[in-house]
C-alpha positions as semicolon CSV with decimal commas, in nm:
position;residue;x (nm);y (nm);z (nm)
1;X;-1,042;-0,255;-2,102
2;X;-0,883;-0,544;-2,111
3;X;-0,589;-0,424;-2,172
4;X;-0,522;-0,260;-1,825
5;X;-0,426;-0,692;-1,786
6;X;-0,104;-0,576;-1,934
7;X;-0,053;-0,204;-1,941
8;X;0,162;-0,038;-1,664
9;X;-0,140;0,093;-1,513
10;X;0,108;0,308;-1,293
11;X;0,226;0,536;-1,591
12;X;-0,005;0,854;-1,626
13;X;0,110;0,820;-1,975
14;X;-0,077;0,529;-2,004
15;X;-0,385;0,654;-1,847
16;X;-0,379;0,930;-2,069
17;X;-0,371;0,734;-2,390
18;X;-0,664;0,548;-2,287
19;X;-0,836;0,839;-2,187
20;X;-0,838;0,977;-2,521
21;X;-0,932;0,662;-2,709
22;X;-1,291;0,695;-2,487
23;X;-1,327;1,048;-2,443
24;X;-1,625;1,052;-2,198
25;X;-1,718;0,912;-1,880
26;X;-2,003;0,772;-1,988
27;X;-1,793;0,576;-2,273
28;X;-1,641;0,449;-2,009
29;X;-1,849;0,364;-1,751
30;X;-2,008;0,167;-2,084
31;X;-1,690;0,006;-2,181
32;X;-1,613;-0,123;-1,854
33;X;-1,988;-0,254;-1,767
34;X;-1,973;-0,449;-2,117
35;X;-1,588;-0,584;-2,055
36;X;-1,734;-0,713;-1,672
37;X;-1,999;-0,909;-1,854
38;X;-1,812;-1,000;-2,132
39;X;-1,529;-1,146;-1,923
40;X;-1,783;-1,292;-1,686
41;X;-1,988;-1,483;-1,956
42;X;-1,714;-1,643;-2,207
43;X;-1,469;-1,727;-1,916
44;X;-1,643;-1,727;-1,558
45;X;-1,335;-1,917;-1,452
46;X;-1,081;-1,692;-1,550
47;X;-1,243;-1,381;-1,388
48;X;-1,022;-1,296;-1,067
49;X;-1,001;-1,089;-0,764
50;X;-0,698;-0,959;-0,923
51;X;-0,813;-0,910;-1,266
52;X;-1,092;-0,706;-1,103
53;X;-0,900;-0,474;-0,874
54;X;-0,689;-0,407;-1,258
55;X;-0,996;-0,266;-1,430
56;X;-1,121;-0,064;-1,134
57;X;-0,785;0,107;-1,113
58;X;-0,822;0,180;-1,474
59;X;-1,156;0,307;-1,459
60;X;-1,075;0,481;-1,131
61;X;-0,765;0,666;-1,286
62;X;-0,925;0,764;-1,626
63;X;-1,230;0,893;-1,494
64;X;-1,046;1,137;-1,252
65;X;-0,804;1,214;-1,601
66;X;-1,153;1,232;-1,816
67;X;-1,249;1,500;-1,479
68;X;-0,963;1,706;-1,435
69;X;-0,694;1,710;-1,733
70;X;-0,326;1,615;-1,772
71;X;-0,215;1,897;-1,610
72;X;-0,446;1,873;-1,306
73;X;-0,465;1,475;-1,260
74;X;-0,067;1,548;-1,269
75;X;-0,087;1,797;-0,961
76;X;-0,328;1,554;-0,798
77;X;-0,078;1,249;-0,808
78;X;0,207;1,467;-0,679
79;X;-0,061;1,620;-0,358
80;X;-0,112;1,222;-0,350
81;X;0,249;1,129;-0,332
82;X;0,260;1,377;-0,051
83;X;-0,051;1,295;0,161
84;X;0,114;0,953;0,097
85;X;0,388;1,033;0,287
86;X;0,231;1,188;0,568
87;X;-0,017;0,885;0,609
88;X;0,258;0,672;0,631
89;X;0,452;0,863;0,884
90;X;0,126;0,840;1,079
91;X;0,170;0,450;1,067
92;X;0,507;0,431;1,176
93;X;0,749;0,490;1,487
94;X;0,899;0,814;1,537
95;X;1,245;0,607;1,459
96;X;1,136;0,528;1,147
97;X;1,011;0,886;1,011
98;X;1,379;0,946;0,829
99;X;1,383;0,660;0,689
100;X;1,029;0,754;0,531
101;X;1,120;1,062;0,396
102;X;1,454;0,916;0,253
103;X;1,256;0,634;0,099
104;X;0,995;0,888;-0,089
105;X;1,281;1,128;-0,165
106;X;1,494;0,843;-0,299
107;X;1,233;0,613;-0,482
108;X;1,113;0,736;-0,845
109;X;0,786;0,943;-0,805
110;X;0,596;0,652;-0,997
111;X;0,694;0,427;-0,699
112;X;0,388;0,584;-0,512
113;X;0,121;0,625;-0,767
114;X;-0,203;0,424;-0,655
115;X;-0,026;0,279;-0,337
116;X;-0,205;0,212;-0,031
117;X;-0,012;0,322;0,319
118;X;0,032;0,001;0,389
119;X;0,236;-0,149;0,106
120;X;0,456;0,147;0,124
121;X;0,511;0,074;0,537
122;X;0,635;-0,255;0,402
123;X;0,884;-0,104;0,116
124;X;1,015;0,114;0,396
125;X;1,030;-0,199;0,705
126;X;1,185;-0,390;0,409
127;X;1,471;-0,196;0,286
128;X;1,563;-0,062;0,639
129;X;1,582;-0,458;0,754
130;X;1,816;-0,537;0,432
131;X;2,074;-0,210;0,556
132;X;2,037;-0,371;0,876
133;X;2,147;-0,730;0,760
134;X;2,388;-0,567;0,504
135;X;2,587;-0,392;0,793
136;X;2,602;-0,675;1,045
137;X;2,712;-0,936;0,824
138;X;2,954;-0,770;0,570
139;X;2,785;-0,955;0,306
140;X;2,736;-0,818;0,004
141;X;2,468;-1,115;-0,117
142;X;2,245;-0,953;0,207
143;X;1,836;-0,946;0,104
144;X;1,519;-0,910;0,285
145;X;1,181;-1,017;0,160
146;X;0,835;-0,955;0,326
147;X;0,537;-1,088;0,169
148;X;0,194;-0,925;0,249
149;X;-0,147;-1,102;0,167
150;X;-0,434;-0,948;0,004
151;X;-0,696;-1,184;0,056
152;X;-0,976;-1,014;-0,103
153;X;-0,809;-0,989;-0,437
154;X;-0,652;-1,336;-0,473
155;X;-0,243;-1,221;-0,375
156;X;0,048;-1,189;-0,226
157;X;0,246;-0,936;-0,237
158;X;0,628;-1,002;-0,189
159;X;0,894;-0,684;-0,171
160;X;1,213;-0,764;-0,257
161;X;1,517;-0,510;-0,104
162;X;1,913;-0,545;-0,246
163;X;2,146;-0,399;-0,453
164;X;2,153;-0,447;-0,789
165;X;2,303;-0,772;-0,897
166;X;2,385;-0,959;-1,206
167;X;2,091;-1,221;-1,284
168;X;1,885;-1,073;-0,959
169;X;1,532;-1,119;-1,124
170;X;1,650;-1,483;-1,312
171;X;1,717;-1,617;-0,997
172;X;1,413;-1,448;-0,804
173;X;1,165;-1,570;-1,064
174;X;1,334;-1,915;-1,059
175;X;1,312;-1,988;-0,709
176;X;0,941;-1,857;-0,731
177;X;0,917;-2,093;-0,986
178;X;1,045;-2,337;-0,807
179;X;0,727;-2,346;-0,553
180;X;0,507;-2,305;-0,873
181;X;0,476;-1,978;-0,824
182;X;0,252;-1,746;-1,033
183;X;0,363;-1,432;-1,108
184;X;0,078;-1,188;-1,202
185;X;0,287;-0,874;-1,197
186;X;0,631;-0,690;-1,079
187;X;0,734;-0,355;-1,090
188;X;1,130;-0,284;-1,058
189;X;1,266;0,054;-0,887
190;X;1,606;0,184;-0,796
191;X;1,642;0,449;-0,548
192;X;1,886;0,757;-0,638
193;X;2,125;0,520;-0,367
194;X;2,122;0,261;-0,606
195;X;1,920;0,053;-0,347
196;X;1,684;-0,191;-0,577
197;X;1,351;-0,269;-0,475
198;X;1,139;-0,507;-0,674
199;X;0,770;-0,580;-0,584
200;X;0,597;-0,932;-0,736
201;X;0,252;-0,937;-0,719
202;X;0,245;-1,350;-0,701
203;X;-0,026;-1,630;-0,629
204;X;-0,115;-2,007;-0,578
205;X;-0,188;-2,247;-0,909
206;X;-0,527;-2,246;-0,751
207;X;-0,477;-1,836;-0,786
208;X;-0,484;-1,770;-0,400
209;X;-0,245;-1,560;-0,160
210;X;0,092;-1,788;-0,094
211;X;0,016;-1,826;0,244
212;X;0,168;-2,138;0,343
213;X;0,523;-2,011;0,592
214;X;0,676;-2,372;0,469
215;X;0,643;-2,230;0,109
216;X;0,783;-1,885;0,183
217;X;1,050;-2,040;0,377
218;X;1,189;-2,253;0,057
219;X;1,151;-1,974;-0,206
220;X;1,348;-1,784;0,050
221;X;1,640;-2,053;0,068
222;X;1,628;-2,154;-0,256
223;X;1,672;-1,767;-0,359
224;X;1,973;-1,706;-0,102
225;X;2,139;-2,001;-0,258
226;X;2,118;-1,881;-0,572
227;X;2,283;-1,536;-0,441
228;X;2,579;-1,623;-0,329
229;X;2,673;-1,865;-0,651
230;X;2,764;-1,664;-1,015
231;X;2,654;-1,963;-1,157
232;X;2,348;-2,207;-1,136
233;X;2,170;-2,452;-1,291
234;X;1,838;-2,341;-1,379
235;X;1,695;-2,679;-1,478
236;X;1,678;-2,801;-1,172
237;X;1,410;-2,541;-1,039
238;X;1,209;-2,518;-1,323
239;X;1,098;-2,853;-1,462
240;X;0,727;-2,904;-1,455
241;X;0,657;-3,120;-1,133
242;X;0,444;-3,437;-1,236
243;X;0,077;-3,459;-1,069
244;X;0,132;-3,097;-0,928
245;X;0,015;-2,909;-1,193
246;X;-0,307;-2,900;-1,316
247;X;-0,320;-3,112;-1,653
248;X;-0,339;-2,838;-1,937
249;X;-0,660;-2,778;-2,061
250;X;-0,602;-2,662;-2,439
251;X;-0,734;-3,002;-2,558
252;X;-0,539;-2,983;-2,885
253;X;-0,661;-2,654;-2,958
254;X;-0,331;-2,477;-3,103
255;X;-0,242;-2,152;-2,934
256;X;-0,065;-1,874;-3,169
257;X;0,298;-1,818;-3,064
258;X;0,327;-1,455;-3,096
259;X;0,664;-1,191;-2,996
260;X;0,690;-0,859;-3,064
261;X;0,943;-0,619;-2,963
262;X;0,829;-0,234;-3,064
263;X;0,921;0,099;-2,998
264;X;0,538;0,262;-3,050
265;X;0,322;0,113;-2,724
266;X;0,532;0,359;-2,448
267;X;0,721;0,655;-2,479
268;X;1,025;0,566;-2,258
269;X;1,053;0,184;-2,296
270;X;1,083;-0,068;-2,576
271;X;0,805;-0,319;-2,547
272;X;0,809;-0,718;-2,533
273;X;0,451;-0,853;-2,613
274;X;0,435;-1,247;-2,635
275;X;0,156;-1,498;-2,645
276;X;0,234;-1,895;-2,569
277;X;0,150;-2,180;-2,366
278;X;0,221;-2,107;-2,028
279;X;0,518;-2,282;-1,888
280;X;0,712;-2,309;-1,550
281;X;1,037;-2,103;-1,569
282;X;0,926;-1,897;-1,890
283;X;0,935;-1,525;-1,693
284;X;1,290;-1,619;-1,593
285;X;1,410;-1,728;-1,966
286;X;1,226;-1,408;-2,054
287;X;1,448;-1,205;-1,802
288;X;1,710;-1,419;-1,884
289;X;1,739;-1,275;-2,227
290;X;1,715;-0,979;-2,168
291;X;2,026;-0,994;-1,911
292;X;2,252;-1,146;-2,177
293;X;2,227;-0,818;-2,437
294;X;2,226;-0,608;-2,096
295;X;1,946;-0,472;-2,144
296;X;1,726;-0,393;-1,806
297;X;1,327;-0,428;-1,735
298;X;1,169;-0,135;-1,567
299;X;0,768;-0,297;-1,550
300;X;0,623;-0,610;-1,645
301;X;0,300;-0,727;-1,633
302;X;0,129;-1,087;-1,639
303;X;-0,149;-1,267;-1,789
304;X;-0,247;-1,579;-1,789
305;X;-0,558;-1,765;-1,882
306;X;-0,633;-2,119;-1,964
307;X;-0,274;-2,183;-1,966
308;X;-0,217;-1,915;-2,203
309;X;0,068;-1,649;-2,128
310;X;0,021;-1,313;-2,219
311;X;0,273;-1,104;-2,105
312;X;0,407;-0,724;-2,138
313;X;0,812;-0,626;-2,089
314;X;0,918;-0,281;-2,084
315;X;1,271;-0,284;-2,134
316;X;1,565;-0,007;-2,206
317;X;1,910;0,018;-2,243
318;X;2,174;0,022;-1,959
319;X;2,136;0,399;-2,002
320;X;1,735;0,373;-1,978
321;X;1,679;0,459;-2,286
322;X;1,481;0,299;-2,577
323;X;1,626;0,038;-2,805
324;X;1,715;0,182;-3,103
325;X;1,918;-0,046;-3,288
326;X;1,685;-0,230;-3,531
327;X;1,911;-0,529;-3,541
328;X;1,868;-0,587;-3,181
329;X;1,545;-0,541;-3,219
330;X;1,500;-0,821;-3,497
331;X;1,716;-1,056;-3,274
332;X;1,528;-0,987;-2,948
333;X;1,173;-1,079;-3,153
334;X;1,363;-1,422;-3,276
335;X;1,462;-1,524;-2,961
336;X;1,163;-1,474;-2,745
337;X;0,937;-1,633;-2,997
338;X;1,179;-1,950;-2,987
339;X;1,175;-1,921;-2,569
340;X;0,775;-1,915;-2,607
341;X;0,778;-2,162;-2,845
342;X;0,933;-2,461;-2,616
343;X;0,790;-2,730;-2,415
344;X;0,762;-2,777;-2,048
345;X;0,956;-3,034;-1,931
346;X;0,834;-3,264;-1,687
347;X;1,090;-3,463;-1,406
């Protein structure tokens, strides 16, 4: 189970693989009692909040796949999507009820899957406060982001509204980075009006909810900045701050530097898998790359223990499609293994 760390634990394809490799219930239940302990007695430290509300979603999802079927747990996600819907309407103002029913007719399906009321009041507060901005000022740079806490499993969660834009998630992820920001997960969706919202699933070094409004208030500058400039100088975000960070831990133990890009993990996306020393700034120069051969990310997940990255891309073509050409391919794997493979550098 430890890969649900990495998977897109959103796809039902996903849930469906995994549900064949146990086949039972009681498999299950098995597998995830012995990954708990496991995880709990090799690296106490490592074990968090978020890392446990991962593998219950997994367990939660594959049992009710292991219960019903494909077919049914299908039907059940769409009456979910729905219910969804309704709950949130129930939340809201009246005022806001179209824009509810535009968002969940707009946003792809997979949007909604495992979301609680709550974080989908905030997708739908968030993108009606960026049309708001966007038609006051006339500017076409116009944003909103609204971070929620979740305490209890050791996040924040920070929705990001816009249009699409050239370097959008470089420059998010670098003035994250900039706070020393972690980034445990992000999801990217486009509405059918070509609205983008982008959801980071971010915490403290100390792996805590970014809480602090100072904080929030310079990721937020530092981002506009960044907006309304083509150009920018990454380095000066992302250099490791001296006495900030916690001193790496690795104690000359070498960590394999590993990058694969493959076609076979996910039936709509070309895969990134990579393994290196964590560093500040590396998710942007991973997003980075992938702008440059305009290619786009759809999901990405993030892991990282003991200063170890271990992270998951799913990428496709402008068109959304899989990568195909082989040579790209090649020249992707080269260059993200070089990107994993360099230092941090300290001011």
């Amino acid at each position: 189970m430890a890969d649900c760390y990495r998977a897109n634990l959103d796809d039902p394809e996903v849930i469906a693989e995994f549900a064949n490799i146990v086949k039972t219930s009681s498999n299950l239940d098995a597998l995830f009692l012995f990954t708990y302990a496991d995880s709990n007695a090799t690296s106490p430290d490592g074990w968090t909040s978020w890392k446990e509300s991962l593998m219950l979603q997994l367990h939660s999802a594959t049992r009710d796949f292991l219960k019903s079927g494909k077919e049914e747990y299908s039907r059940k996600l769409n009456e979910d999507r729905l219910a969804l819907c309704e709950e949130v309407i129930g939340i809201m103002r009246p005022d806001y009820h179209p824009d509810v029913h535009r968002h969940f007719e707009l946003m792809p399906p997979a949007a909604f899957h495992f979301r609680q009321a709550a974080h989908v009041v905030t997708q739908v507060r968030t993108v009606r406060h960026f049309l708001q901005r966007e038609s006051q000022t006339s500017d076409p740079h116009a944003s909103c982001i609204k971070w929620i806490d979740h305490a209890e499993k050791g996040y924040t969660e920070l929705v990001l509204a816009t249009h699409d834009k050239p370097q959008l998630l470089e420059k998010i992820c670098c003035a994250l980075a900039s706070e020393q920001i972690n980034i445990l997960s992000a999801d990217f969706f486009t509405r059918e009006d070509r609205i983008v919202v982008n959801i980071f699933r971010v915490c403290t070094t100390n792996f805590e909810p970014v809480s602090t409004a100072s904080v929030r208030k310079r990721v937020l500058e530092t981002f506009e900045a960044m907006l309304f400039t083509e150009s920018y100088d990454p380095e000066k975000y992302l250099r490791r701050k001296v006495n900030f960070l916690k001193p790496r831990s690795d104690n000359g133990i070498t960590v394999p530097v590993q990058a694969h890009v493959s076609n076979d993990m996910h039936p709509t996306c070309s895969t990134v898998e990579i393994q290196g020393l964590d560093r500040i700034g590396l998710l942007h120069d991973l997003f980075s790359t992938i702008n440059r051969h305009n290619l786009n990310t759809a999901h990405a997940r993030i892991c990282t223990e003991k200063g170890v990255a271990m992270d998951t891309l799913y990428i496709t073509t402008a068109d959304g499609k899989k990568i195909e050409d082989s040579e790209l391919l090649g020249k992707l794997e080269e260059e993200f293994t070089s990107l994993i493979s360099r230092p941090d550098k300290p001011e």
